[in-house]
C-alpha positions as CSV (number, residue, x, y, z in Angstrom):
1,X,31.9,-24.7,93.2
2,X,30.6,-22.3,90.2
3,X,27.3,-22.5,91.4
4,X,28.3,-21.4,95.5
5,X,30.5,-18.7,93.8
6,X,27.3,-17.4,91.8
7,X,25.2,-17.6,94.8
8,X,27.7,-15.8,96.7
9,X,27.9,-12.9,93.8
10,X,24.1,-12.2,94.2
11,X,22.4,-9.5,96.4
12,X,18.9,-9.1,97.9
13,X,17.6,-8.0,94.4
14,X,18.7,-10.6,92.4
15,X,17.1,-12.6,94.4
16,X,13.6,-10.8,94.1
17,X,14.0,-10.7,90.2
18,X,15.0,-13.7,89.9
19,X,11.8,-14.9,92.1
20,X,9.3,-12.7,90.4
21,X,10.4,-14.1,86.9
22,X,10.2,-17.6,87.5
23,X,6.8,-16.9,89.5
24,X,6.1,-15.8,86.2
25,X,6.9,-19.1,84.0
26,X,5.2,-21.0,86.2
27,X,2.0,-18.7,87.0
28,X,1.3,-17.6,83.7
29,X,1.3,-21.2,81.7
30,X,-0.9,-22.1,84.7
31,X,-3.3,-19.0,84.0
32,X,-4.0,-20.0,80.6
33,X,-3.7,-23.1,80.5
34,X,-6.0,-24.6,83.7
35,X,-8.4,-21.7,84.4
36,X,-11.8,-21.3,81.9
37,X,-12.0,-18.6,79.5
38,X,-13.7,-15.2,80.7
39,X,-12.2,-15.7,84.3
40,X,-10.9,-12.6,86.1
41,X,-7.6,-14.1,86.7
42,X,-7.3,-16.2,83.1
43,X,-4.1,-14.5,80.9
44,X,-5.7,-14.4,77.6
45,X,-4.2,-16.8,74.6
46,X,-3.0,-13.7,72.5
47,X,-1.1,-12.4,75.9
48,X,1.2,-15.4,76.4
49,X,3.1,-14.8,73.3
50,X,2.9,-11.2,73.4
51,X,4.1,-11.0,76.9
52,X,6.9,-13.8,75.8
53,X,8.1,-11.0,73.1
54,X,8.4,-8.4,75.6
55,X,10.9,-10.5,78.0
56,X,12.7,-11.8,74.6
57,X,13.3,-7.4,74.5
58,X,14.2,-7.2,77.9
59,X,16.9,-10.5,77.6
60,X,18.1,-7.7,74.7
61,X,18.0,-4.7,76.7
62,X,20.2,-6.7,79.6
63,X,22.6,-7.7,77.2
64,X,23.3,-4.3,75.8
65,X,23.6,-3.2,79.4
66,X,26.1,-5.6,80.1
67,X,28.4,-3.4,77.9
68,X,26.7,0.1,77.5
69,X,26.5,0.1,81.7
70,X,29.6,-1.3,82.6
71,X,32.3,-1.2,80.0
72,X,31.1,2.2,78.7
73,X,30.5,0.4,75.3
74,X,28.0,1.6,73.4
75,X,26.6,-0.7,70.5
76,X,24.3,0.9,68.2
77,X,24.1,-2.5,66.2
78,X,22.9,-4.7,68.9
79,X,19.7,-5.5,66.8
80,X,22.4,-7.4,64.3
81,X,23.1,-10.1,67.2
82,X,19.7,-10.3,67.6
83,X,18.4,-10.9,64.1
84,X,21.2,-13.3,63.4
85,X,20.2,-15.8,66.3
86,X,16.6,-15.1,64.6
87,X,17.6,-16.2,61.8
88,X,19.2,-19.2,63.2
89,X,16.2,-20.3,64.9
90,X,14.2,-19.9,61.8
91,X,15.9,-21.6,59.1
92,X,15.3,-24.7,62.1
93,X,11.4,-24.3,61.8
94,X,11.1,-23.5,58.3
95,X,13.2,-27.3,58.2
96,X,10.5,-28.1,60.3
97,X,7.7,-28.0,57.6
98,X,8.7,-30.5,55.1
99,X,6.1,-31.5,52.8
100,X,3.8,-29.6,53.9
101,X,4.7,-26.6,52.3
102,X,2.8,-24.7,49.0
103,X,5.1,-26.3,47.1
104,X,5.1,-30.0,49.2
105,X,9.1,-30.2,48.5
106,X,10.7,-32.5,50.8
107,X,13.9,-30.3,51.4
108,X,13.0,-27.1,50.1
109,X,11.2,-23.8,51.9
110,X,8.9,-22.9,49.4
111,X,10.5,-19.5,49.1
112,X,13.5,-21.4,47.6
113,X,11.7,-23.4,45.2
114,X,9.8,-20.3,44.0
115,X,13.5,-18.8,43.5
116,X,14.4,-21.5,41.2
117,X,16.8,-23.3,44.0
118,X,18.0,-27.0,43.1
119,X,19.7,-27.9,46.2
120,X,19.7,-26.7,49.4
121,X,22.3,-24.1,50.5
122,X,25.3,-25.1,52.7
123,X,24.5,-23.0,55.2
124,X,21.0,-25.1,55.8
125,X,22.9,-28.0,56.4
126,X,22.2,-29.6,59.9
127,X,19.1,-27.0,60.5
128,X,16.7,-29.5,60.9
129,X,18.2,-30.9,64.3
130,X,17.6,-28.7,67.3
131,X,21.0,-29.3,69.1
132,X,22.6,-27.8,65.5
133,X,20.6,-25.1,65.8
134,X,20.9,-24.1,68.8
135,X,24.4,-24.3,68.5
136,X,24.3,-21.8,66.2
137,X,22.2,-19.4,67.5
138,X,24.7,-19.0,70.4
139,X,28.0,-19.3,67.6
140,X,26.9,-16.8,64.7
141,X,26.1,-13.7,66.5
142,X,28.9,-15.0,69.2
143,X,31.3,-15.4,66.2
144,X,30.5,-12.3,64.3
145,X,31.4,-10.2,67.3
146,X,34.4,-11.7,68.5
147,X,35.8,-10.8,65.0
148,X,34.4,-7.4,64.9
149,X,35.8,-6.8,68.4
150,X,39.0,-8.6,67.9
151,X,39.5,-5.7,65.0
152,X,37.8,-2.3,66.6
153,X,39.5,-2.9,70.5
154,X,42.8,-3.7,69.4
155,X,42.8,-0.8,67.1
156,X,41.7,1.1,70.1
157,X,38.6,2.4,68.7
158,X,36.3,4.2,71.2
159,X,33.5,6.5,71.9
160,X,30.9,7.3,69.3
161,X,33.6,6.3,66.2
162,X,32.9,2.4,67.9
163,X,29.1,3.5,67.7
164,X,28.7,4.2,64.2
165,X,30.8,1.4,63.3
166,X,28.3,-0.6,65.0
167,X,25.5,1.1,63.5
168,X,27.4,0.7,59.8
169,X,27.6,-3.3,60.4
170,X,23.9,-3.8,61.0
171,X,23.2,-1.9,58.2
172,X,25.3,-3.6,56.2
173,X,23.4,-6.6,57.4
174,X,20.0,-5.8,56.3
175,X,21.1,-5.2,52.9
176,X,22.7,-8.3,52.2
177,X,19.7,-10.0,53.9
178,X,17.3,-8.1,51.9
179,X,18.5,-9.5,48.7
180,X,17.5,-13.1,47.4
181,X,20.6,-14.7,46.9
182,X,21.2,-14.7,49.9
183,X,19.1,-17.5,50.7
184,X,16.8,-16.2,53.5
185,X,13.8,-15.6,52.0
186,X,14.9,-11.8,51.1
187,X,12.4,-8.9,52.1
188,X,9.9,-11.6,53.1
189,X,12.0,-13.4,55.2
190,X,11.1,-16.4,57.3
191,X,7.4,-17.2,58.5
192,X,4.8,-19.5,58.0
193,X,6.3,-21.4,60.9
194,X,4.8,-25.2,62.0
195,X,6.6,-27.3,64.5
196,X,9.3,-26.6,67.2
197,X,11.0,-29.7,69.1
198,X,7.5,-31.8,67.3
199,X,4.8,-29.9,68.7
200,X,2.7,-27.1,67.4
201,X,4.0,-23.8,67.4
202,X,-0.1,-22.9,67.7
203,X,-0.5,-25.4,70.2
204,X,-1.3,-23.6,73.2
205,X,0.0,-25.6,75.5
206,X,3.7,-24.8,73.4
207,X,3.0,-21.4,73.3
208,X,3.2,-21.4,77.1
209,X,6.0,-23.2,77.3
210,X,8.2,-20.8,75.4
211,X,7.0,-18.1,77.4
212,X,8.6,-20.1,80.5
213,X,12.0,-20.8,78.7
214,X,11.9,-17.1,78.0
215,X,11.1,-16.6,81.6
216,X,13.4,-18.8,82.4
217,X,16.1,-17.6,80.3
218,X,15.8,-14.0,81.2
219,X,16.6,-15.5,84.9
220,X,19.4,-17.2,84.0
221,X,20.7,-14.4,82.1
222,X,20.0,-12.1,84.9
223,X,22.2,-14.2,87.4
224,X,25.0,-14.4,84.8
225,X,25.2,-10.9,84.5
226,X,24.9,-10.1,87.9
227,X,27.7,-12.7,88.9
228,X,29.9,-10.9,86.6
229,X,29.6,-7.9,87.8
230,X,29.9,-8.5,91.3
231,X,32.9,-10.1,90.9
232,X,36.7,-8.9,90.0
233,X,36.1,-8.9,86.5
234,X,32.9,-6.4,86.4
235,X,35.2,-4.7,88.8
236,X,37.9,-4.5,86.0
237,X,35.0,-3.5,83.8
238,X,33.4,-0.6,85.6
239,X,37.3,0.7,85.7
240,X,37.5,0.3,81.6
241,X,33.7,2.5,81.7
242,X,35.3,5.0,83.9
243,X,38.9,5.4,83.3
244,X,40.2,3.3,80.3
245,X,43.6,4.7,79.9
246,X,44.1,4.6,84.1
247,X,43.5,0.9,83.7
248,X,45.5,-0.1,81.0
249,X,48.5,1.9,82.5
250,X,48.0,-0.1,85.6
251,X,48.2,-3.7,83.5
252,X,45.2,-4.9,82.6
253,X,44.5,-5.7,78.9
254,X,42.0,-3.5,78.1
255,X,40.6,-5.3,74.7
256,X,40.6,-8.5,76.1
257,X,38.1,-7.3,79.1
258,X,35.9,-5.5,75.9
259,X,36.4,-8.5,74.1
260,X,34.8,-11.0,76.8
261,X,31.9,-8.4,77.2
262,X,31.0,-7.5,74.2
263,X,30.7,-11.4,72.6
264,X,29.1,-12.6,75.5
265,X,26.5,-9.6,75.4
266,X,26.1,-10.9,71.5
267,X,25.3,-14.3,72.5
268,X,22.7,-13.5,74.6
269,X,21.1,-11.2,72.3
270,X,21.1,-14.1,69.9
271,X,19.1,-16.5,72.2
272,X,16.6,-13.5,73.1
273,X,15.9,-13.9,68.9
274,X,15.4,-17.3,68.8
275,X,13.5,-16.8,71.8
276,X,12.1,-14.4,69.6
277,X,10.8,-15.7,66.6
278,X,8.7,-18.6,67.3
279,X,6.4,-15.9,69.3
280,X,6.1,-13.4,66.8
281,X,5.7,-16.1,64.1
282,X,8.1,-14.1,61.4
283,X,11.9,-12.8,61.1
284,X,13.1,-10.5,58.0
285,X,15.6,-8.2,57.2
286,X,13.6,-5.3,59.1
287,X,15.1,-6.7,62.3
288,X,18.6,-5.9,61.5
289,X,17.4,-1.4,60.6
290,X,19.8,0.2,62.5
291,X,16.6,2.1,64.3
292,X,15.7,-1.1,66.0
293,X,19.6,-0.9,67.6
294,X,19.1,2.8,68.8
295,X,15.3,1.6,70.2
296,X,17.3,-1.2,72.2
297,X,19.6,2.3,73.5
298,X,16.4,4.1,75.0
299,X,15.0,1.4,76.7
300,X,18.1,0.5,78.8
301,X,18.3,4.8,79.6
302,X,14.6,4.9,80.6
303,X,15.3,2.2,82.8
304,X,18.7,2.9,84.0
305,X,22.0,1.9,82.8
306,X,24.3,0.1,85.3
307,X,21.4,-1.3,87.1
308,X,21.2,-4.6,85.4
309,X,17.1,-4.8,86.3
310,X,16.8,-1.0,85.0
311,X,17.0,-2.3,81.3
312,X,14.8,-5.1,82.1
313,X,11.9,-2.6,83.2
314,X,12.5,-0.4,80.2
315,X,12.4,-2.6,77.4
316,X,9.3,-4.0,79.3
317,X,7.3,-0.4,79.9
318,X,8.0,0.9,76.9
319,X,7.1,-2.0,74.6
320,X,3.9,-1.9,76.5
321,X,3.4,2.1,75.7
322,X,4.0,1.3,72.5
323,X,1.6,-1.2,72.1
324,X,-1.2,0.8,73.7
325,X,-0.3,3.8,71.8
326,X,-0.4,2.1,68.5
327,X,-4.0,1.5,69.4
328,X,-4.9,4.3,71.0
329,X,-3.5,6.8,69.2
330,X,-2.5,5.2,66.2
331,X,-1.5,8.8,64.0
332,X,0.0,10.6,67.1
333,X,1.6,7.4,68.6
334,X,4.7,8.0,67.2
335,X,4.8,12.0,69.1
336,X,3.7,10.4,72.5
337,X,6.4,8.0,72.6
338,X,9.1,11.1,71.5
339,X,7.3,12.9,74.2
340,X,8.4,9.9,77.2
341,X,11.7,9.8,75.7
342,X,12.1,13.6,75.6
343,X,10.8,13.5,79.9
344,X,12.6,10.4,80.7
345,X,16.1,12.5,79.0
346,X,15.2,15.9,81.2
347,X,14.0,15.4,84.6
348,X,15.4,11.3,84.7
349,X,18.3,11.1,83.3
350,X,19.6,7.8,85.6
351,X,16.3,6.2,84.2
352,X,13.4,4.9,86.2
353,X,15.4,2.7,88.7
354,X,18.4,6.0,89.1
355,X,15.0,7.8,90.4
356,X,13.9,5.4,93.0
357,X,17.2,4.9,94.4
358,X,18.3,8.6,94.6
359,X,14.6,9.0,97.1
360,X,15.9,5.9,99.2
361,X,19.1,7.6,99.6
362,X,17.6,11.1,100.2
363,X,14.8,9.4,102.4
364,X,17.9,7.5,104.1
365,X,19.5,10.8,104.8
366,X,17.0,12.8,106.1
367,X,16.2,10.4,108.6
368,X,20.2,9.6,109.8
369,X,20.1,13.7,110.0
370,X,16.6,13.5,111.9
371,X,18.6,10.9,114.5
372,X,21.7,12.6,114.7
373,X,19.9,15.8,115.6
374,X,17.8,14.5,118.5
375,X,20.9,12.2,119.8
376,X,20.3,9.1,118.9
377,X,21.9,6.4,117.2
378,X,22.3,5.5,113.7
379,X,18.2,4.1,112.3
380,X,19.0,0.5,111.2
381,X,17.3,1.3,108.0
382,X,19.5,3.8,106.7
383,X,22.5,1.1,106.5
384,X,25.9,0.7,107.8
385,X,27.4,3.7,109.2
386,X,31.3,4.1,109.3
387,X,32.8,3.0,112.8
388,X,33.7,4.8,115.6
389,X,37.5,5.2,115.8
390,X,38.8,2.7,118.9
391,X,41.0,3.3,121.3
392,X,43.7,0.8,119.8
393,X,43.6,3.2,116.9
394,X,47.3,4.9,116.7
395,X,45.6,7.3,113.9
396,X,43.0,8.4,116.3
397,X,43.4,12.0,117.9
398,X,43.9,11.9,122.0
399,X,42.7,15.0,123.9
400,X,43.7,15.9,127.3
401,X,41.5,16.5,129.9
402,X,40.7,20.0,129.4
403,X,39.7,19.4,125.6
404,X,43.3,20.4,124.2
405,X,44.7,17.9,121.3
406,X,47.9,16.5,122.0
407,X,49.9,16.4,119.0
408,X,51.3,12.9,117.6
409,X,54.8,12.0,118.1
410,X,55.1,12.1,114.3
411,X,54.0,16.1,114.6
C-alpha cells in the first residue's frame, strides 16, 4: 500500500532521476571494476570515491531543500547534521581497527591511548556493530534536531533570527569537537580508517560498492522527498513557505509540520556523512564551520530551490568547479567560484533548473500563440489547455442570434 501510494506521488522526472542514478550504481562499479586500465570508457580508481563524495553533497543539498524550498526554512547549520552522522560512522571504523593500531590496543583508538584514556568512553559503547551504528547515524543528528526544533517552532521563531540560531548551534559544535575531552580525536579527528562491514575500505571492489549505496541512497531519498511533496502534507508545507500565519489561522499546527521537516531533513543529512566518510577517508571538527552550512545554501540556489533535482545538480556542478579550479587556478580559485555565485545571484536567480523551465514555458507559449493566431488547435506539446465552456454549463453566457448577450435570470 505505501509503496503504490509512492508510485502514485511521482511524476515523469522522478522517474528519469531516479533511472539515471541507479544507471549510475550499476554502470560505474562495472566501469572500474571489469574494463582494463587505460580504456576510453574505464572510470578511473581515484574517480569512484570522488564522484561518491559528490552524490553524498547532493543527498545534503536535497535535504536542505526539503526545508529551505518548501517550508521556507532556512538552516544555516545543516553541515552540523551532517558531521554528526560522520562522526557516527567513524567512531564504527575506527572500532574497526583493533590491534592493528600504532599503539596495537585492543579497545582503544590510538588517539585515546596517546590522550592517556583508561577505558573507553560511554558513548563508544556498541560502535563496533554496524546495526548500532547505523542506528545512530540516523538518531543523533535526528535527535539533536527534534529538540532544537521542538524549542525554536514553538517559540515561533522565524526568518533569519531561526538562521543564525542555526548558524550559532554548528558553531557551537565545532568547538566542543575541537577540544580533546571530548573524545573524538579533537582537531585531528577521525582517520586512518581499515575495514567497513569486513572488507577493505581500499579494496576496490568496496570502494565501488559504497558509491552504489550512495547512488542508491540519493534515489531513495529522492523518491522520499518527492512523495512528500506531492502529497497533502508538502501541500500543507508549501502553505507554511508561503503564508505561515494564513495557515495556522486556518488550523493546521504550524510547528508540528516544521517539526516533521526539519528532523527528517537532519536524518538524511546524517546518512549522506556516513556515506561520507569512508570515501573521503577522514572526519574532524572542520565539517561542523558554519561556512560549510552557508556552501550547502548556494548549491541548492544555483540549482534551484523548490525543484527537489535543482539542489541535486548544484551541489554536483559546483563541487566539480571547485575541484577543477583548485587545480587550475589554485590562487584565484577562490575569486572564480565568487564570480559563479555572483552570475548565478544576477541574471539566475531560480537557479539552473528555474532557467530551463522558464524557456519551456516561454517556448510553450509562443507556439500556443503561433497556433491560436493561424486558427488552429491547442499543439499537444504545450500541455493541457482549460476546457471549452459546455452547453450544460448554467455559468456560461448565451447570445441570441444576432450576437446580443442575454442577461442571466440572476441579472
Amino acid at each position: 500500500m505505501i509503496t503504490a501510494t509512492v508510485l502514485r506521488a511521482l511524476d515523469k522526472k522522478a522517474y528519469w532521476v531516479v533511472g539515471i542514478l541507479i544507471a549510475l550504481a550499476i554502470l560505474v562499479p562495472l566501469s572500474n571494476l571489469l574494463l582494463p586500465t587505460g580504456h576510453a570508457l574505464r572510470v578511473p580508481n581515484y574517480m569512484v570515491p570522488l564522484l561518491g563524495k559528490y552524490l553524498s553533497y547532493a543527498m545534503l543539498a536535497l535535504a536542505l531543500d526539503l526545508i529551505w524550498g518548501y517550508c521556507g526554512i532556512l538552516s544555516l547549520g545543516h553541515g552540523a547534521f551532517f558531521a554528526l552522522g560522520g562522526y557516527a560512522m567513524g567512531t564504527y571504523l575506527m572500532r574497526q581497527i583493533g590491534t592493528r593500531g600504532v599503539y596495537s590496543h585492543p579497545e582503544l583508538p590510538d588517539f585515546m591511548v596517546f590522550l592517556g584514556y583508561s577505558e573507553l568512553p560511554w558513548y563508544w559503547l556498541g560502535m563496533d556493530q554496524f546495526w548500532f551504528a547505523a542506528i545512530m547515524i540516523m538518531a543523533v543528528p535526528g535527535l539533536l534536531a527534534f529538540a532544537f526544533g521542538w524549542f525554536a517552532f514553538r517559540s515561533r521563531v522565524t526568518g533569519v533570527y531561526l538562521s543564525i540560531i542555526t548558524q550559532a548551534m554548528t558553531y557551537a559544535l565545532m568547538l566542543a569537537f575541537f577540544r580533546n575531552d571530548m573524545g573524538f580525536g579533537g582537531n585531528n579527528g577521525l582517520t586512518d580508517f581499515r575495514d567497513i562491514l569486513g572488507q577493505p575500505i581500499a579494496n576496490q571492489g568496496t570502494r565501488a560498492a559504497l558509491f552504489a549505496a550512495t547512488a542508491i541512497a540519493l534515489a531513495v531519498s529522492y523518491v522520499l522527498c518527492a512523495s512528500i511533496v506531492a502529497s497533502k502534507l508538502g501541500k500543507v508545507m508549501v502553505a507554511v513557505r508561503d503564508a505561515e500565519s494564513r495557515t495556522r489561522f486556518i488550523g493546521y499546527r504550524v510547528e508540528n509540520v516544521k517539526l516533521f521537516a526539519f528532523t527528517l531533513s537532519a536524518v538524511m543529512a546524517g546518512i549522506a556523512g556516513a556515506l561520507y566518510v569512508p570515501q573521503v577517508g577522514i572526519i574532524n571538527p572542520g565539517e561542523f564551520s558554519p561556512a560549510n552550512s552557508i556552501e550547502v545554501v548556494i548549491w541548492a540556489a544555483v540549482g534551484g530551490r523548490g525543484t527537489l533535482v535543482g539542489p541535486i545538480i548544484g551541489a554536483i556542478l559546483v563541487n566539480v568547479g571547485k575541484s577543477y579550479f583548485t587545480a587550475a587556478l589554485p590562487d584565484f580559485w577562490l575569486f572564480a567560484l565568487g564570480g559563479l555565485f555572483v552570475f548565478v545571484t544576477l541574471f539566475m536567480p531560480r537557479g539552473i533548473v528555474g532557467v530551463f523551465v522558464s524557456a519551456r514555458d516561454a517556448l510553450g507559449a509562443r507556439r500556443a500563440s503561433a497556433r491560436a493566431e493561424k486558427g488552429a488547435g491547442p499543439d499537444p506539446r504545450d500541455g493541457p489547455s482549460a476546457p471549452a465552456p459546455s452547453r450544460s454549463d448554467p455559468d456560461r453566457e448565451t447570445r441570441t442570434d444576432t450576437g446580443d448577450a442575454r442577461p442571466s435570470p440572476a441579472e
